[in-house]
C-alpha positions in Angstrom: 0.0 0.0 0.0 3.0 2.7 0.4 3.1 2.8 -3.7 -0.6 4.3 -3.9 -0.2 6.4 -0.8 3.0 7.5 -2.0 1.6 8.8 -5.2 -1.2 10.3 -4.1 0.4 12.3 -1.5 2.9 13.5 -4.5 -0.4 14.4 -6.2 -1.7 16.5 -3.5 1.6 18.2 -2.9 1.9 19.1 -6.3 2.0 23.2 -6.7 -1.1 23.8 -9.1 -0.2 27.6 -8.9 2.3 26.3 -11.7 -0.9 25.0 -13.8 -1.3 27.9 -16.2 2.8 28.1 -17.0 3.1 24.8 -17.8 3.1 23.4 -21.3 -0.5 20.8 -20.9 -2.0 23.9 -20.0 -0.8 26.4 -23.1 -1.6 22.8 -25.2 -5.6 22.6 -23.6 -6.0 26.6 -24.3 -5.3 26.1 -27.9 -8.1 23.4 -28.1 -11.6 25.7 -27.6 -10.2 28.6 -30.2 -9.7 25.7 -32.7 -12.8 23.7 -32.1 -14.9 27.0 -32.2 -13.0 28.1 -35.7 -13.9 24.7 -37.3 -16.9 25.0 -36.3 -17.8 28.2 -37.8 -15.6 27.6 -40.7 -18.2 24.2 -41.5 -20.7 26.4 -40.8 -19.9 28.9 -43.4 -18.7 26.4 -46.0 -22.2 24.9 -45.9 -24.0 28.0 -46.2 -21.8 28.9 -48.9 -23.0 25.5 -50.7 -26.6 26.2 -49.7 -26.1 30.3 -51.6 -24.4 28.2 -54.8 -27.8 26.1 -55.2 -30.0 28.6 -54.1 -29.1 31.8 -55.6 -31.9 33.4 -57.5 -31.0 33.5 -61.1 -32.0 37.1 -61.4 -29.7 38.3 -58.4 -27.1 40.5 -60.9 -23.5 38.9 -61.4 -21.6 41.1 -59.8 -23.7 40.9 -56.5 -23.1 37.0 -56.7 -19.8 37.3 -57.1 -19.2 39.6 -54.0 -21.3 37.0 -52.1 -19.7 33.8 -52.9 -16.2 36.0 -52.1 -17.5 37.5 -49.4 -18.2 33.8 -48.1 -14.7 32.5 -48.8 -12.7 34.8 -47.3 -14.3 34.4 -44.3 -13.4 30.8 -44.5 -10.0 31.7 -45.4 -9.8 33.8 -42.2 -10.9 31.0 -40.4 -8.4 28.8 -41.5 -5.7 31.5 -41.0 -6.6 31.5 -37.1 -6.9 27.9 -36.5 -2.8 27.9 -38.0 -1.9 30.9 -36.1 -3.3 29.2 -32.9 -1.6 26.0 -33.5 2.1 27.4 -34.5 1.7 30.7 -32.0 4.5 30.6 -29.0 3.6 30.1 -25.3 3.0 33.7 -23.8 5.7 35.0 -21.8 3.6 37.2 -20.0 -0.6 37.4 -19.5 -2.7 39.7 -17.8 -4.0 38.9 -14.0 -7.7 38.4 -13.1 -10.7 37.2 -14.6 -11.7 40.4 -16.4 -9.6 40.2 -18.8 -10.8 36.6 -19.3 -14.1 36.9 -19.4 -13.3 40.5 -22.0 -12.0 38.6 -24.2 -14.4 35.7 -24.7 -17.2 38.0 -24.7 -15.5 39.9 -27.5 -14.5 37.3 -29.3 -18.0 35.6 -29.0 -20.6 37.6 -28.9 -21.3 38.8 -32.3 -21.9 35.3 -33.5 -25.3 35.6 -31.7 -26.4 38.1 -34.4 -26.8 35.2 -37.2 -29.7 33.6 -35.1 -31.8 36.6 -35.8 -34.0 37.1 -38.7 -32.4 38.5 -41.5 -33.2 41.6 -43.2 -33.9 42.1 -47.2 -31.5 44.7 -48.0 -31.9 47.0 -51.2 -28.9 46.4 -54.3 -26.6 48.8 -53.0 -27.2 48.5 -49.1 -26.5 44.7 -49.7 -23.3 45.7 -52.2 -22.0 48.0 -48.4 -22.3 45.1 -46.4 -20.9 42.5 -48.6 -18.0 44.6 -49.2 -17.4 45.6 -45.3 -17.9 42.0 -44.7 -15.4 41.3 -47.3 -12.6 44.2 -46.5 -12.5 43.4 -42.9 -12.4 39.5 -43.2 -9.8 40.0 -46.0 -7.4 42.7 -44.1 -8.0 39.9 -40.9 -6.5 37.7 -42.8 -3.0 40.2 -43.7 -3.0 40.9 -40.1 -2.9 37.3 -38.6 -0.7 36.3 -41.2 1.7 39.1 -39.9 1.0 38.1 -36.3 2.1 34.6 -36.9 3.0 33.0 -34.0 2.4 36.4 -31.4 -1.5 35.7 -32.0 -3.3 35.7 -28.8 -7.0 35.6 -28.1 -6.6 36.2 -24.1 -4.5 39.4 -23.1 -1.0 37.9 -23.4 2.1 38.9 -24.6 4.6 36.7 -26.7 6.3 39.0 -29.2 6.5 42.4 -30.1 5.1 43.4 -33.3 5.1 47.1 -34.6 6.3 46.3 -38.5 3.5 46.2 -41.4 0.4 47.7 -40.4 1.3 47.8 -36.9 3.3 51.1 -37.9 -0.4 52.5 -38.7 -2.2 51.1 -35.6 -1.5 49.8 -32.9 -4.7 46.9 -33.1 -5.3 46.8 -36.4 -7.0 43.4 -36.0 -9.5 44.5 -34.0 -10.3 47.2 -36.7 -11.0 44.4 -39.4 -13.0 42.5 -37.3 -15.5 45.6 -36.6 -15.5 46.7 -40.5 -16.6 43.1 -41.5 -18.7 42.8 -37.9 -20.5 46.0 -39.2 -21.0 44.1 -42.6 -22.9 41.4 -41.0 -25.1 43.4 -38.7 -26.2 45.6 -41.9 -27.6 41.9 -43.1 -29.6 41.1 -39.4 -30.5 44.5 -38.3 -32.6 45.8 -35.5 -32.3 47.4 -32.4 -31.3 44.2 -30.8 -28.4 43.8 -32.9 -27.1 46.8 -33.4 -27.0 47.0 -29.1 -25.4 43.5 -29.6 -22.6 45.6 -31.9 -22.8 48.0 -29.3 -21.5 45.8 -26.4 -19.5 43.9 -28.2 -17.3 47.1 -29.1 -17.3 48.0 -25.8 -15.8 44.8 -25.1 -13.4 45.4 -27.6 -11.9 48.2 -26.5 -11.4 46.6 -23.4 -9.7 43.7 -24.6 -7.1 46.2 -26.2 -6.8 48.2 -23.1 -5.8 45.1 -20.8 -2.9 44.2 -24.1 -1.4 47.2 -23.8 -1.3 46.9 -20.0 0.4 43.4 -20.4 2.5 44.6 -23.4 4.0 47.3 -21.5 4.9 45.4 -18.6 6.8 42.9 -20.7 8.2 45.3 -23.6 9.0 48.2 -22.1 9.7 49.7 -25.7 6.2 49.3 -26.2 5.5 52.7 -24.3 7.4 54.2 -26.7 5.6 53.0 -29.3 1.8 53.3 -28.0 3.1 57.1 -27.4 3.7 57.8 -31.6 1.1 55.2 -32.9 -2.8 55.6 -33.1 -4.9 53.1 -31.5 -6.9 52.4 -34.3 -8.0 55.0 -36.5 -4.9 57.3 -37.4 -5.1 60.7 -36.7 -8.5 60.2 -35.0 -7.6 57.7 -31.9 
């Protein structure tokens, strides 16, 4: 019996303050981000096959077009996460508390709930704005993550520095393609409801990107220097 006693007392005294440094935990963190991004990804590849078969003949070309390539870049932005989360490094640093836990999973989150409402029959050219928000933002997601690489975080943590590409513009540029092509999808479910969803969900947003920088300049102390002389996220306006 001193075998089993022996083990469980070595399980007990085991220090599970180290649990969120160690490398199981990094490897289980990875797993919801990529489980949700196939999801959505089979979700949008099947309602991209239901628009192909269903497309009214009438609907002009060029609105067709921006639809079905509206569709896959969102896919492609989908994919481009699930690889960044997969090949990212383990933080070096991460923000304290459950705040900015629960920000960031409410930001990341909570716009999805907009496709379960009804949606709206826009006119030709409202529906031309919105699939070409939709489009811009997921397609300039998609040069942001892939610039990210490996320093792509969901939660506010910090793995490398990155201020080259459009990061000499902005200092969260993803967050600005997300709300362009959020924008784009609300125009196609709106009501009051929704655009309150938007609403929040900015809100949440700007949160998320206040706890980074808080993490960022605790670990990169050249990152003051760079907040200072770079725009948030619109240059020249904030």
């Amino acid at each position: 019996m001193r075998g089993p006693r022996r083990e469980t007392r070595r399980f007990f005294d085991w220090d599970f303050t180290r649990l969120p440094q160690s490398r199981l935990y990094d490897v289980l963190m990875r797993l919801p981000m990529l489980m949700w991004s196939a999801f959505l990804g089979l979700v949008t590849v099947l309602s991209l096959q239901q628009y192909m078969r269903e497309a009214d003949p009438k609907l002009p070309s060029a609105v067709y077009i921006l639809n079905v390539v509206m569709r896959v870049s969102l896919i492609a932005y989908l994919v481009v996460i699930a690889a960044t989360v997969v090949v990212r490094r383990r933080p070096v640093g991460k923000a304290r508390g459950i705040e900015p836990r629960i920000s960031a999973l409410i930001g990341t989150v909570l716009l999805t709930v907009v496709v379960l409402f009804p949606r709206r029959e826009l006119s030709l050219s409202a529906d031309v704005v919105s699939t070409g928000l939709t489009l811009a933002g997921s397609a300039f997601a998609v040069v942001v993550l892939m610039q990210l690489r490996e320093s792509f975080s969901i939660m506010a943590e910090a793995r490398q520095l990155v201020t080259s590409g459009v990061y000499r513009l902005v200092r969260h540029p993803l967050y600005l393609a997300e709300e362009i092509a959020a924008i784009g999808v609300v125009m196609q479910f709106f009501s009051p409801w929704t655009a309150l969803i938007l609403t929040v969900q900015i809100g949440f947003q700007l949160r998320r990107m206040r706890n980074e920088e808080v993490i960022l300049t605790t670990i990169f102390p050249e990152y003051l220097a760079y907040r200072k002389k770079t725009a948030r996220i619109l240059p020249g306006i904030y």
